[in-house]
PyMOL Python script that loads the backbone (N, CA, C, O; Angstrom):
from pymol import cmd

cmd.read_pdbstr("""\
ATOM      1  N   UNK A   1      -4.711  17.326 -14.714  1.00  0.00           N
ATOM      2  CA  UNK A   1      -3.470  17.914 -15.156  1.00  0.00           C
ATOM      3  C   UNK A   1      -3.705  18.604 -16.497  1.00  0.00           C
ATOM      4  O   UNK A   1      -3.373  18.073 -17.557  1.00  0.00           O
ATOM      5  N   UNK A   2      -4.338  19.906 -16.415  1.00  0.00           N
ATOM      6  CA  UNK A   2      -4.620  20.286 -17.558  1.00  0.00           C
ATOM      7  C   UNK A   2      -3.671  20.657 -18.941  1.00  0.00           C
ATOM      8  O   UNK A   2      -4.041  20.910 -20.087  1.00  0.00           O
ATOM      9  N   UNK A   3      -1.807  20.557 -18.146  1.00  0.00           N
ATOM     10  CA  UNK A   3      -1.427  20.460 -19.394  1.00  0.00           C
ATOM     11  C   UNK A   3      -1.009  19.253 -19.850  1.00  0.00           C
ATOM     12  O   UNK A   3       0.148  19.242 -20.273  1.00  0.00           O
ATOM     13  N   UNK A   4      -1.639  18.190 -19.889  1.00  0.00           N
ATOM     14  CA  UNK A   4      -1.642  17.328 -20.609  1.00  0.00           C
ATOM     15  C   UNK A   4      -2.515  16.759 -20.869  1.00  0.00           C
ATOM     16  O   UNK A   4      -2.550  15.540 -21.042  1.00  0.00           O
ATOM     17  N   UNK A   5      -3.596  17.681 -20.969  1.00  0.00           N
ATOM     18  CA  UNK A   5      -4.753  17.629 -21.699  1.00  0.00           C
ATOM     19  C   UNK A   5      -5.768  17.022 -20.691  1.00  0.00           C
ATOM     20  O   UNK A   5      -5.668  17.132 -19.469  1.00  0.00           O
ATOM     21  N   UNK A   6      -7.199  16.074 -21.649  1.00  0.00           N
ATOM     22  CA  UNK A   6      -8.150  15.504 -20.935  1.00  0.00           C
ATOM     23  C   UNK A   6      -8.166  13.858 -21.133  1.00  0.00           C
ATOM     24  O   UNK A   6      -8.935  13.033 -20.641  1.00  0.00           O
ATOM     25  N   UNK A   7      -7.390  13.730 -21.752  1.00  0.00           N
ATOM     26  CA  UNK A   7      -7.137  12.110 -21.804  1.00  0.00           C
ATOM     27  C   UNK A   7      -6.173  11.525 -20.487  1.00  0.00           C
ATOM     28  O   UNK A   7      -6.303  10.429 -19.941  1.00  0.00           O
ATOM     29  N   UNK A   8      -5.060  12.714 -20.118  1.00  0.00           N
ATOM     30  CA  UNK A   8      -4.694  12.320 -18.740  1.00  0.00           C
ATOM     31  C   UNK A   8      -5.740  11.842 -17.286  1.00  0.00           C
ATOM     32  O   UNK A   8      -6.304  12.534 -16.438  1.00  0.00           O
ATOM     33  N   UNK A   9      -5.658  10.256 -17.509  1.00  0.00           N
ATOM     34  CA  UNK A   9      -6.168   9.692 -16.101  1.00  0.00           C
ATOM     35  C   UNK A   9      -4.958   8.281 -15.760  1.00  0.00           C
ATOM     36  O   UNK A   9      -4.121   7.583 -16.331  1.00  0.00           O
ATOM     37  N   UNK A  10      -5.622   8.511 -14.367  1.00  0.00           N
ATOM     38  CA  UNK A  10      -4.338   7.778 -13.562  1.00  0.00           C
ATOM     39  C   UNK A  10      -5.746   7.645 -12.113  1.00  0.00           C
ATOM     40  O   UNK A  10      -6.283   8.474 -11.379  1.00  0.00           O
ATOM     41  N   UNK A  11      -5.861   6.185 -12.293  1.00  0.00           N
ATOM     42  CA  UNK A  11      -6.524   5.317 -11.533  1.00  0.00           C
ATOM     43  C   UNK A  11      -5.885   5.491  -9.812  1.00  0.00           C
ATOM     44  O   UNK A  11      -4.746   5.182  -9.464  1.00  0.00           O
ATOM     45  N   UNK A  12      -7.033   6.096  -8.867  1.00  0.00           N
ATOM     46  CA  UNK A  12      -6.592   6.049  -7.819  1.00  0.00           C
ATOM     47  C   UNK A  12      -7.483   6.680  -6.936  1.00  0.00           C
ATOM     48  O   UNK A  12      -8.608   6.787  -7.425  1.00  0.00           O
ATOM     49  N   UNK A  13      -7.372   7.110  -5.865  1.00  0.00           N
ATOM     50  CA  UNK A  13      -9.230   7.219  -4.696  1.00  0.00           C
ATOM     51  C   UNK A  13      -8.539   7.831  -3.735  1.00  0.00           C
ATOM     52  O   UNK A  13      -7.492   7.355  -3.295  1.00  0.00           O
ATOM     53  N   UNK A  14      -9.172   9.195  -3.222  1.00  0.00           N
ATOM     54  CA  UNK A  14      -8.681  10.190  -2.574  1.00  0.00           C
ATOM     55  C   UNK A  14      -8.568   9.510  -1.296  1.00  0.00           C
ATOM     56  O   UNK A  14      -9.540   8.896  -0.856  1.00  0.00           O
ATOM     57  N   UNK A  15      -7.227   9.574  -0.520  1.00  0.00           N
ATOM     58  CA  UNK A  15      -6.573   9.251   0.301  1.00  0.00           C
ATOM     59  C   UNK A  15      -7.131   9.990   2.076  1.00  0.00           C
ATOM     60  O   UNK A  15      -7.402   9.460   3.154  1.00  0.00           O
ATOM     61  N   UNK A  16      -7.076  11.855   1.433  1.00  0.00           N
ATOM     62  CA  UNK A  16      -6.871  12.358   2.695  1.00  0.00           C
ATOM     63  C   UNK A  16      -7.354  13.625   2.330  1.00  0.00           C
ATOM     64  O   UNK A  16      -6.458  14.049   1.600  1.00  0.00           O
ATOM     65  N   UNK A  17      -8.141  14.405   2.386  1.00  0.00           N
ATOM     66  CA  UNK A  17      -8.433  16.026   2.014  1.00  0.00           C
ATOM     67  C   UNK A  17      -8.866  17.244   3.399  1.00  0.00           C
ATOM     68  O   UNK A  17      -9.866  17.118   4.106  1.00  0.00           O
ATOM     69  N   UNK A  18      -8.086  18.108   3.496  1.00  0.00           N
ATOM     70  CA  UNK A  18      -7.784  19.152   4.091  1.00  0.00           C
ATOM     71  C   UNK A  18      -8.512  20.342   3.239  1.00  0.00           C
ATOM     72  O   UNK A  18      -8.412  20.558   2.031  1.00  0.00           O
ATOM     73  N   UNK A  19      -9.434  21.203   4.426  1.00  0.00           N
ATOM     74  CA  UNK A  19     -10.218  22.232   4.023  1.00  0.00           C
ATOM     75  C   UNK A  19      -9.025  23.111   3.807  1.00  0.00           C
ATOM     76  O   UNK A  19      -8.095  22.429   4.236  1.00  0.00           O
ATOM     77  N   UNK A  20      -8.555  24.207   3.393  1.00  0.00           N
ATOM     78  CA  UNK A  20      -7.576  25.414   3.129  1.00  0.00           C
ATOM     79  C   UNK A  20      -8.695  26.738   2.466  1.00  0.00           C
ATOM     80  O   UNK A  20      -9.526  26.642   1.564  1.00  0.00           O
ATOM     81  N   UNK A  21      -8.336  27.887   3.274  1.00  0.00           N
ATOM     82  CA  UNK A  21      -9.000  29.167   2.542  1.00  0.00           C
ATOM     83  C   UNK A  21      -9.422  29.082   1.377  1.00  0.00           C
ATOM     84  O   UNK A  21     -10.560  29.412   1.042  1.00  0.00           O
ATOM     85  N   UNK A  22      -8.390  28.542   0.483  1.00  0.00           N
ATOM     86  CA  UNK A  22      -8.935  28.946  -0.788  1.00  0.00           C
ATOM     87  C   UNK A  22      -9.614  27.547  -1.558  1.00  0.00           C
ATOM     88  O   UNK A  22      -9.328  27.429  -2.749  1.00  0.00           O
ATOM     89  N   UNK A  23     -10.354  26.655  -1.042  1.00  0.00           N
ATOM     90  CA  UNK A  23     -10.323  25.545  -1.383  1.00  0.00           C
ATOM     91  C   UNK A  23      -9.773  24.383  -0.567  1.00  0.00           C
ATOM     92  O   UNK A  23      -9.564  24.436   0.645  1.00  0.00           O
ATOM     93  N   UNK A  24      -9.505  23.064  -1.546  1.00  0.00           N
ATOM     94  CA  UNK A  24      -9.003  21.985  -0.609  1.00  0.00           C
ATOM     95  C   UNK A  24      -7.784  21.538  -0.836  1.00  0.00           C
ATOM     96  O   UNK A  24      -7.486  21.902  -1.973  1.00  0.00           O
ATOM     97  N   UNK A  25      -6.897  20.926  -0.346  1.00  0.00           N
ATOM     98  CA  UNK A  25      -6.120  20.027  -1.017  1.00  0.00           C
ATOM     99  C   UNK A  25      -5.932  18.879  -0.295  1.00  0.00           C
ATOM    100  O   UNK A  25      -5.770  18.583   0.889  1.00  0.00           O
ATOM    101  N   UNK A  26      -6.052  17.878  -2.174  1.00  0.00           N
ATOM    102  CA  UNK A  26      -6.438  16.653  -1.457  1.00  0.00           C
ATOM    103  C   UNK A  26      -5.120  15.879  -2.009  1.00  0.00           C
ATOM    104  O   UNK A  26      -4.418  16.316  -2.922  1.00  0.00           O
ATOM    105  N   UNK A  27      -4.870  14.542  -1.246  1.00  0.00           N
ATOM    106  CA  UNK A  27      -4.249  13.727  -1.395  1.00  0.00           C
ATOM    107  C   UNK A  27      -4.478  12.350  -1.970  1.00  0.00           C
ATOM    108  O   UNK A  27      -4.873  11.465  -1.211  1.00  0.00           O
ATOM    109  N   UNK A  28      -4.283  12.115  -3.134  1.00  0.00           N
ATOM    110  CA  UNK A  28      -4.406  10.938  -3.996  1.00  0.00           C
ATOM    111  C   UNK A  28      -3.604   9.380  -3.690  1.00  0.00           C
ATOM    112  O   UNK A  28      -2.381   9.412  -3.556  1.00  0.00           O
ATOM    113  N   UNK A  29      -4.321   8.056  -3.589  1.00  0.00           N
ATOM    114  CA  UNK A  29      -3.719   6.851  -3.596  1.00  0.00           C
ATOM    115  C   UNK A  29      -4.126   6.477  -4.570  1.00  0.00           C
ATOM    116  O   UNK A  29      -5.338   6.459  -4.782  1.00  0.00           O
ATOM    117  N   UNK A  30      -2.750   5.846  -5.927  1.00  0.00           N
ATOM    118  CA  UNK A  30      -2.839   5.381  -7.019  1.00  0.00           C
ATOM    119  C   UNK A  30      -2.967   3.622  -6.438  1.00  0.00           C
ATOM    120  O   UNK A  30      -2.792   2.937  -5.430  1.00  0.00           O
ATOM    121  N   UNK A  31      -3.369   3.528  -7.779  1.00  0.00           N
ATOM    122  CA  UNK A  31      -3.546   1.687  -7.387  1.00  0.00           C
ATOM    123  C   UNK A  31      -2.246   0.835  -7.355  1.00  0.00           C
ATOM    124  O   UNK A  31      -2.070  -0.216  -6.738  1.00  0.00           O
ATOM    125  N   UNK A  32      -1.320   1.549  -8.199  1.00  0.00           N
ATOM    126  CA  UNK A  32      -0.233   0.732  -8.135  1.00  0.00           C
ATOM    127  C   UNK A  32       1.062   2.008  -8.523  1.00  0.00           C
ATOM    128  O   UNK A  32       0.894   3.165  -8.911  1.00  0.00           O
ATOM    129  N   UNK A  33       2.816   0.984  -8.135  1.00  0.00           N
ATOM    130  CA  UNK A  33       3.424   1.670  -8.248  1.00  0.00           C
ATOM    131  C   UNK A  33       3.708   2.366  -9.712  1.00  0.00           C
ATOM    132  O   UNK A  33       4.350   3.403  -9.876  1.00  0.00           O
ATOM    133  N   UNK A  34       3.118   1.608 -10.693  1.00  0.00           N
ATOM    134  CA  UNK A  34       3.293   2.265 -12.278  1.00  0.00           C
ATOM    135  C   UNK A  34       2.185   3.670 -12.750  1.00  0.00           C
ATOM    136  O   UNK A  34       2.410   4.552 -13.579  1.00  0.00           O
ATOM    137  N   UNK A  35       0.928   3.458 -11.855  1.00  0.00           N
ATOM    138  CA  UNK A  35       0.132   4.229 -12.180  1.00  0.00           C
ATOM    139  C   UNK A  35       0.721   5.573 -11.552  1.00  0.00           C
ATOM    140  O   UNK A  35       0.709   6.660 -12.129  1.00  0.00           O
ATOM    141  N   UNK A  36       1.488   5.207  -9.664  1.00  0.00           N
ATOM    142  CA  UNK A  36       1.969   6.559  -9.018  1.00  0.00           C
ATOM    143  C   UNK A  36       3.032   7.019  -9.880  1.00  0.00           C
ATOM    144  O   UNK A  36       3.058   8.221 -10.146  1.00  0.00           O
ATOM    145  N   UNK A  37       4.107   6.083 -10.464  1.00  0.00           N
ATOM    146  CA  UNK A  37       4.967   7.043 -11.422  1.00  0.00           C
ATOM    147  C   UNK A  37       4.887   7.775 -12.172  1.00  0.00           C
ATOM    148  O   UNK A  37       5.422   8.882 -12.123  1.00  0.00           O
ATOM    149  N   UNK A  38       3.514   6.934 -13.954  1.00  0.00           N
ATOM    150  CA  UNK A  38       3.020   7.573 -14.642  1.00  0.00           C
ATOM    151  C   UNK A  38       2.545   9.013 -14.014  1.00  0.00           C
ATOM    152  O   UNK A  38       2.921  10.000 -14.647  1.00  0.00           O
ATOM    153  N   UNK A  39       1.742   9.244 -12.808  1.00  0.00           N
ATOM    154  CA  UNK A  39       1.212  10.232 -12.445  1.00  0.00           C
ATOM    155  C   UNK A  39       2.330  11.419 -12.060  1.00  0.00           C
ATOM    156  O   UNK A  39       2.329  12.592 -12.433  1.00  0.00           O
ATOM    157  N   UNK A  40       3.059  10.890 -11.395  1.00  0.00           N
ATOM    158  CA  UNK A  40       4.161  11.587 -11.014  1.00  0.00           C
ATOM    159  C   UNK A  40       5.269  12.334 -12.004  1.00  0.00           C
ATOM    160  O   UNK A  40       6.066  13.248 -11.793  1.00  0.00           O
ATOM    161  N   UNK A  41       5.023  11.694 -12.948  1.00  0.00           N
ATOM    162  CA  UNK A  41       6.140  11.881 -14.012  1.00  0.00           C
ATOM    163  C   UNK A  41       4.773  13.367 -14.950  1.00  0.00           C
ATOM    164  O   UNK A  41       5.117  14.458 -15.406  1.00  0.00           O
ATOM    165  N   UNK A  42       3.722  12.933 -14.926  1.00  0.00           N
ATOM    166  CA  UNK A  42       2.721  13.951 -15.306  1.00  0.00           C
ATOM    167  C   UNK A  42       2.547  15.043 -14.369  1.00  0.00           C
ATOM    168  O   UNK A  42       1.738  15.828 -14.864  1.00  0.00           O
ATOM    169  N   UNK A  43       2.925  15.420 -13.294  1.00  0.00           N
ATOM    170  CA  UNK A  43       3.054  16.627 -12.655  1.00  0.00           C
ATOM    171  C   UNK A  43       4.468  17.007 -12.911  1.00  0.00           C
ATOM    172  O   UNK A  43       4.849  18.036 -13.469  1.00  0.00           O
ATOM    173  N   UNK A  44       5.003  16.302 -12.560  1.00  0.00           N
ATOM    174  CA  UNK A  44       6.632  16.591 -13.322  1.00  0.00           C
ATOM    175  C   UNK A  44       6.411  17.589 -14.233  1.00  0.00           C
ATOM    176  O   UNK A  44       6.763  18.689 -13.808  1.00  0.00           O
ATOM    177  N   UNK A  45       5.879  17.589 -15.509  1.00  0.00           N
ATOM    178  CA  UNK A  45       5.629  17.694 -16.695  1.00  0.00           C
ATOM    179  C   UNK A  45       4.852  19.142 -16.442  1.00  0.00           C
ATOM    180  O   UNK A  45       5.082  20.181 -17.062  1.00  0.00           O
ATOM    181  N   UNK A  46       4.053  18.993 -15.575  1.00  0.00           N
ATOM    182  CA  UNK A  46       2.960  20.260 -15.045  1.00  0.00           C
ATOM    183  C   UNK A  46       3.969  21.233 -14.607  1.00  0.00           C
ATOM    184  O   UNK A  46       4.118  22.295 -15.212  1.00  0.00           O
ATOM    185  N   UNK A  47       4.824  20.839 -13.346  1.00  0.00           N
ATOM    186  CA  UNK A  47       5.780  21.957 -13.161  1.00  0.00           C
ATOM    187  C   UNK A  47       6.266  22.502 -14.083  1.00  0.00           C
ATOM    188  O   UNK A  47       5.993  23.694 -14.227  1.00  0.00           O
ATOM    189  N   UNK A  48       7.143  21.860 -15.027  1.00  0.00           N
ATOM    190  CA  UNK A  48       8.172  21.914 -15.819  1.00  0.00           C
ATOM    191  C   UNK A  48       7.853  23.751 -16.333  1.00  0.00           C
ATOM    192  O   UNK A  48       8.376  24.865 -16.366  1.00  0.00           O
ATOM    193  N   UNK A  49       6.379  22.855 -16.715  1.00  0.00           N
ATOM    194  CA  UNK A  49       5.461  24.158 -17.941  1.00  0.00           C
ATOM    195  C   UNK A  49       5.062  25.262 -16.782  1.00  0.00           C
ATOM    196  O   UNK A  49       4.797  26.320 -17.353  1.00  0.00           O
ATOM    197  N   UNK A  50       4.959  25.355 -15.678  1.00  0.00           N
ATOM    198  CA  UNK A  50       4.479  26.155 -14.911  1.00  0.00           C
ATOM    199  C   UNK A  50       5.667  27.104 -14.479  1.00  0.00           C
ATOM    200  O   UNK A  50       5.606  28.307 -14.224  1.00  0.00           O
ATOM    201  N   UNK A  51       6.943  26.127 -14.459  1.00  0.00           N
ATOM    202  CA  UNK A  51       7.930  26.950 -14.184  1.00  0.00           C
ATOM    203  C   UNK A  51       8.135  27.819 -14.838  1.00  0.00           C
ATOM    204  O   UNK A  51       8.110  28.969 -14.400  1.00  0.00           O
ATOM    205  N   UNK A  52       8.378  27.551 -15.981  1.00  0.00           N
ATOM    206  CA  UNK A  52       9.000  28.145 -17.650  1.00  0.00           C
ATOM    207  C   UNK A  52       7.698  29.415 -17.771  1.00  0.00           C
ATOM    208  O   UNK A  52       8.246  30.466 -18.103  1.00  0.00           O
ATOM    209  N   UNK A  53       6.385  29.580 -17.623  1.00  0.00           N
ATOM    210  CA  UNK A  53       5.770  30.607 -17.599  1.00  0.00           C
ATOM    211  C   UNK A  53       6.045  31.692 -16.350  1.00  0.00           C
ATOM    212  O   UNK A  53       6.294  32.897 -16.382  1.00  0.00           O
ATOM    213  N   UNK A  54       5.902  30.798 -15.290  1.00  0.00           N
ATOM    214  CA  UNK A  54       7.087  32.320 -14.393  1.00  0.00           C
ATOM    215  C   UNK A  54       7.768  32.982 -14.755  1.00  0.00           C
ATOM    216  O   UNK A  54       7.719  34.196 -14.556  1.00  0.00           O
ATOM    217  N   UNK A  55       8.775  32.288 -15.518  1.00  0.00           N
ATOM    218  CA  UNK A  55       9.901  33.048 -15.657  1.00  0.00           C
ATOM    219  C   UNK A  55      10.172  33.812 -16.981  1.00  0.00           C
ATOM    220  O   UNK A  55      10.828  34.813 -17.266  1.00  0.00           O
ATOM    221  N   UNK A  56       9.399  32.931 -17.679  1.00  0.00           N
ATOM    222  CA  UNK A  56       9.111  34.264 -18.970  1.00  0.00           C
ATOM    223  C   UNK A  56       7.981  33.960 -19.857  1.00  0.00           C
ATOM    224  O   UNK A  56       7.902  33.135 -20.767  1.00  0.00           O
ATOM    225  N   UNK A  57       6.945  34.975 -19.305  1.00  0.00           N
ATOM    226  CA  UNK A  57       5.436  34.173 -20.586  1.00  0.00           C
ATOM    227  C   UNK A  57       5.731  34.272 -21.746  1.00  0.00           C
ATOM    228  O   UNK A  57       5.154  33.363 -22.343  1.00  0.00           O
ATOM    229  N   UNK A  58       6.482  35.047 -22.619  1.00  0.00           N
ATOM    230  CA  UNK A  58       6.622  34.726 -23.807  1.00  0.00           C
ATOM    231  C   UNK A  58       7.951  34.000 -24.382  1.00  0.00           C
ATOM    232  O   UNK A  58       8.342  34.302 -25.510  1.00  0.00           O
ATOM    233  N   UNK A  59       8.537  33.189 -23.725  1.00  0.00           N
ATOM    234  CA  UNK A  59       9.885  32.823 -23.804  1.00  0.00           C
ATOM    235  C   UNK A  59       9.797  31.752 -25.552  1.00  0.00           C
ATOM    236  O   UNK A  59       8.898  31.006 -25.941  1.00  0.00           O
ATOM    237  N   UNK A  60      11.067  32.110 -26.197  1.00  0.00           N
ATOM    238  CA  UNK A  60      11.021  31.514 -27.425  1.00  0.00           C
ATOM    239  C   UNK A  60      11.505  29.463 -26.953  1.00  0.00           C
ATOM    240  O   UNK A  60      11.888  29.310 -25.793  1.00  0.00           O
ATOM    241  N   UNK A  61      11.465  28.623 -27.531  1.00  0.00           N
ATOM    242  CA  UNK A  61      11.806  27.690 -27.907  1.00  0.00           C
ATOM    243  C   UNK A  61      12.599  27.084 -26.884  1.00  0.00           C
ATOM    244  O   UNK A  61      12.104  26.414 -25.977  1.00  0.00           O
ATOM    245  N   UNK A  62      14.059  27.350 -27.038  1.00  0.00           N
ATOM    246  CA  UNK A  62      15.345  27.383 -26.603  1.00  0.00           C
ATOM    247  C   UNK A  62      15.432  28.007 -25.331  1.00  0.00           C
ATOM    248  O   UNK A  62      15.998  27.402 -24.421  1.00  0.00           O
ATOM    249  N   UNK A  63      14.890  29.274 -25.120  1.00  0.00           N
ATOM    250  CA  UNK A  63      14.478  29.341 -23.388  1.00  0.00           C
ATOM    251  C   UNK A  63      13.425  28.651 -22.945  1.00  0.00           C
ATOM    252  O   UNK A  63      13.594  28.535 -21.732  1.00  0.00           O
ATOM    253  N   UNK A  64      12.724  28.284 -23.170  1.00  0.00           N
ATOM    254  CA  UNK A  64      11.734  26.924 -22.570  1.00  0.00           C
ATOM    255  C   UNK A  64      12.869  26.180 -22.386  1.00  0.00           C
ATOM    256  O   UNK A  64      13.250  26.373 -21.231  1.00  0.00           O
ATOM    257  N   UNK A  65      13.702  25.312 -23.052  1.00  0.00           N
ATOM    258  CA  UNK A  65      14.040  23.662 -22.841  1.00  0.00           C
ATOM    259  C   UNK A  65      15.126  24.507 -21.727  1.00  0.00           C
ATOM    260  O   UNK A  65      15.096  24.178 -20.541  1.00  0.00           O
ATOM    261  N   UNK A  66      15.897  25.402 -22.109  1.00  0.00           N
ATOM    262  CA  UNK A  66      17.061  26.018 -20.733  1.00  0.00           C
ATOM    263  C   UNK A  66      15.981  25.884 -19.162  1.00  0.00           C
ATOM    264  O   UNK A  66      16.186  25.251 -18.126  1.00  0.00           O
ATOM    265  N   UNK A  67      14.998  26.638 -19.510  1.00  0.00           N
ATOM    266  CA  UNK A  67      13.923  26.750 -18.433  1.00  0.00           C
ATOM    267  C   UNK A  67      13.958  25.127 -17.727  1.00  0.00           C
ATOM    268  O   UNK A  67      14.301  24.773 -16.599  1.00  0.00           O
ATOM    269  N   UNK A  68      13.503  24.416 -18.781  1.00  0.00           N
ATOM    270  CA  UNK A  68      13.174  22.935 -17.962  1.00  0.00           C
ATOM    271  C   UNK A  68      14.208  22.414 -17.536  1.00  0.00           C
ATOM    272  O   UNK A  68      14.276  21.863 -16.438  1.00  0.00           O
ATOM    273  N   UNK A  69      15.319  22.535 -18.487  1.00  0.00           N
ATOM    274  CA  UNK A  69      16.520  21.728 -18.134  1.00  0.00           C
ATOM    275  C   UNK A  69      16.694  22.254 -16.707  1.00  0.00           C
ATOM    276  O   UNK A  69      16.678  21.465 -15.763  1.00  0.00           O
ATOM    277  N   UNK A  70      16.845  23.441 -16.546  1.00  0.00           N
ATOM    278  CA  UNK A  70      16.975  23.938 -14.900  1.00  0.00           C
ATOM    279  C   UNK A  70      15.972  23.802 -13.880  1.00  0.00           C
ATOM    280  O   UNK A  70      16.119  24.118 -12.699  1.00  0.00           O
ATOM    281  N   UNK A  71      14.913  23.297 -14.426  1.00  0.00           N
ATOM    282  CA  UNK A  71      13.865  22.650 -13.219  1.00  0.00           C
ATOM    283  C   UNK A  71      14.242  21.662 -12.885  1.00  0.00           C
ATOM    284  O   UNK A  71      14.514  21.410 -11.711  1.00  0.00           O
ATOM    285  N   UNK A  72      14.369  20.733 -13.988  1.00  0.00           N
ATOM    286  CA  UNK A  72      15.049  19.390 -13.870  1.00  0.00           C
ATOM    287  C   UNK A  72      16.266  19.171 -12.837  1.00  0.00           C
ATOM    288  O   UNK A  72      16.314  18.180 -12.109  1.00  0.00           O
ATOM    289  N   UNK A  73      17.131  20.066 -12.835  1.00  0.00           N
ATOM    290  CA  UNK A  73      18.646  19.708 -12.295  1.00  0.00           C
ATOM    291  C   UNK A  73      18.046  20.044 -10.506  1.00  0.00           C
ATOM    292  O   UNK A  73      18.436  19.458  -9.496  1.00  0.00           O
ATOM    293  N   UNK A  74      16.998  21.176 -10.595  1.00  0.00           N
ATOM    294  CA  UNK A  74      16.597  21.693  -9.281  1.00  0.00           C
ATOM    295  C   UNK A  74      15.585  20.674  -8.384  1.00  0.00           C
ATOM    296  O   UNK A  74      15.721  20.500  -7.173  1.00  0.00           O
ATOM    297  N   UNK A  75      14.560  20.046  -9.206  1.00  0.00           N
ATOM    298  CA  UNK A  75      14.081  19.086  -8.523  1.00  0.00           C
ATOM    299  C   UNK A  75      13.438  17.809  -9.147  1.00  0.00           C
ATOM    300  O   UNK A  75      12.365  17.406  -8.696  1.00  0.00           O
ATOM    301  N   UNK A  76      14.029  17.194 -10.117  1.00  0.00           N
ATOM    302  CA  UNK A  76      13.727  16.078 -10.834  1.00  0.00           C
ATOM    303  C   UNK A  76      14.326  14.783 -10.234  1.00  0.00           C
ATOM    304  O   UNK A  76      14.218  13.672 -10.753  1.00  0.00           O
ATOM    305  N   UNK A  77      15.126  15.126  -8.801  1.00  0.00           N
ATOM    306  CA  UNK A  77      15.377  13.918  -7.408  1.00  0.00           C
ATOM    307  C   UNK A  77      14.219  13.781  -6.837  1.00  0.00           C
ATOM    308  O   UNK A  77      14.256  12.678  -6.293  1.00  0.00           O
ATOM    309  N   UNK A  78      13.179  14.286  -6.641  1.00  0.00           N
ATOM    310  CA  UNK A  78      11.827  14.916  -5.727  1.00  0.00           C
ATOM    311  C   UNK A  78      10.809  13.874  -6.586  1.00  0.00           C
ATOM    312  O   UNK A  78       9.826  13.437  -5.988  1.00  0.00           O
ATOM    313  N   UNK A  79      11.019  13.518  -7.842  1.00  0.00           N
ATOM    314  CA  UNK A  79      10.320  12.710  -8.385  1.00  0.00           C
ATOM    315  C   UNK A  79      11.231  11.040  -9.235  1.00  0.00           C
ATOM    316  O   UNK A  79      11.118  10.317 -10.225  1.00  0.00           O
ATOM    317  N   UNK A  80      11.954  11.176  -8.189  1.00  0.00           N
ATOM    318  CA  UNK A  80      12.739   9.679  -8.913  1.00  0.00           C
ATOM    319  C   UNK A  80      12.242   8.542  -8.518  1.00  0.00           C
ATOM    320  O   UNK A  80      11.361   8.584  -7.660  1.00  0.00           O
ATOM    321  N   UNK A  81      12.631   7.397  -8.983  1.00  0.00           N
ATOM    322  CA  UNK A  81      11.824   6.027  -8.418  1.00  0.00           C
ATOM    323  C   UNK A  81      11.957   5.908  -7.089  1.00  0.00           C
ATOM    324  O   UNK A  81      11.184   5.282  -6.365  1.00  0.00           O
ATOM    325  N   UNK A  82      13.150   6.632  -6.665  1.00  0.00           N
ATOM    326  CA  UNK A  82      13.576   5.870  -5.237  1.00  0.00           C
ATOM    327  C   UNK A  82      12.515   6.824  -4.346  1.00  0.00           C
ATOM    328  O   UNK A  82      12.091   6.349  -3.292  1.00  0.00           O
ATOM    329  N   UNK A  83      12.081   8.180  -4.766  1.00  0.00           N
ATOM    330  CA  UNK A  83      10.911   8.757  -4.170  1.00  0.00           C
ATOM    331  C   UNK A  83       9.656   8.238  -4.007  1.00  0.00           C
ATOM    332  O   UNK A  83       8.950   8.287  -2.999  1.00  0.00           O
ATOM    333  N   UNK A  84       9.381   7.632  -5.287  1.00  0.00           N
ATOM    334  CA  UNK A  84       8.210   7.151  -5.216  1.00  0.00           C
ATOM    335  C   UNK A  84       8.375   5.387  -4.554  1.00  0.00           C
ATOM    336  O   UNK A  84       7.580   4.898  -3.752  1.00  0.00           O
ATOM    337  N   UNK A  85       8.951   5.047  -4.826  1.00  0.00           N
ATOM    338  CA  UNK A  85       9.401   3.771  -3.753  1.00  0.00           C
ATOM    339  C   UNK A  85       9.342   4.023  -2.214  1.00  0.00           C
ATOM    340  O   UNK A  85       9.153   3.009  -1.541  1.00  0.00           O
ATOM    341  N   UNK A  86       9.440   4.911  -1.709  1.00  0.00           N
ATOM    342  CA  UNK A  86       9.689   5.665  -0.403  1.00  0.00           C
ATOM    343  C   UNK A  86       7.764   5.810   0.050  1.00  0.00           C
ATOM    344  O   UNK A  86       7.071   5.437   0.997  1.00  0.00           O
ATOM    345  N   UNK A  87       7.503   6.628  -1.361  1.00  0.00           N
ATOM    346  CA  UNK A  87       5.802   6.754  -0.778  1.00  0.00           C
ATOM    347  C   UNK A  87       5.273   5.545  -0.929  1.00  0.00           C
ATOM    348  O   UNK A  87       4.243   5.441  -0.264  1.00  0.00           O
ATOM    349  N   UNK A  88       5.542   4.610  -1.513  1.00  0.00           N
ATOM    350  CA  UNK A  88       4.735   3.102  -1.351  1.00  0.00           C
ATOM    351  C   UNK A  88       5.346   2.348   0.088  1.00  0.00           C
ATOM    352  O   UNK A  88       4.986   1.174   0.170  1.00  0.00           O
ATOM    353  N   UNK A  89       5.955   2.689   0.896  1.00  0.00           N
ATOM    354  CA  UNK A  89       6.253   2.243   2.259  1.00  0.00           C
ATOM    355  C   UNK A  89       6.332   2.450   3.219  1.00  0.00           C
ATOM    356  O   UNK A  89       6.619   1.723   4.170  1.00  0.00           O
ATOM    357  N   UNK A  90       5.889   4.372   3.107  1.00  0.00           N
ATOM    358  CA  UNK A  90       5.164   4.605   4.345  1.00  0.00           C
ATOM    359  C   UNK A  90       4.180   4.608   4.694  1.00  0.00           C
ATOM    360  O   UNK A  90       3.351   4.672   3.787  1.00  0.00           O
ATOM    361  N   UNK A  91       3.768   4.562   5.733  1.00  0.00           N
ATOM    362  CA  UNK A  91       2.523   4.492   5.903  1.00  0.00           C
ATOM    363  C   UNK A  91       1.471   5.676   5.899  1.00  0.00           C
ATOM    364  O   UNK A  91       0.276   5.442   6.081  1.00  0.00           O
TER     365      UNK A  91
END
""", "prot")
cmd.dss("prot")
cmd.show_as("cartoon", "prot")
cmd.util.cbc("prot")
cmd.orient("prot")
């Protein structure tokens, strides 16, 4: 998660990986439900910043937090406990 630097780790052993054109994408199993949140709450964080450069690369201050606040309202259900409670019980 490069925007939160290189000290971001979150304990866990690739689950499932799919070849795709441009590369792979793989699917991660954390060891536990605190490590999948922490992690989860750190892509959270990845969008947030990914969004806010879409929509304006040089945006001042105050349009950033408008930016997030409106990611947030749009999909910050997509990462709630009861989500991640949901991925610890399926199979």
């Amino acid at each position: 998660m490069p925007t939160l630097g290189e000290n971001a780790c979150y304990q866990g052993y690739v689950a499932w990986c799919l070849r795709r054109k441009h590369g792979y994408l793989v699917g991660i199993a954390f060891v536990d439900e605190q490590t999948l949140f922490g992690a989860r709450m750190g892509a959270q964080v990845c969008q947030i910043e990914r969004y806010c450069r879409l929509h304006e690369p040089q945006a001042e201050r105050q349009r950033t937090e408008a930016l997030a606040l409106q990611w947030i309202t749009q999909h910050a259900e997509d990462f709630s406990q009861e989500q991640v409670h949901r991925a610890f019980i399926q199979p």
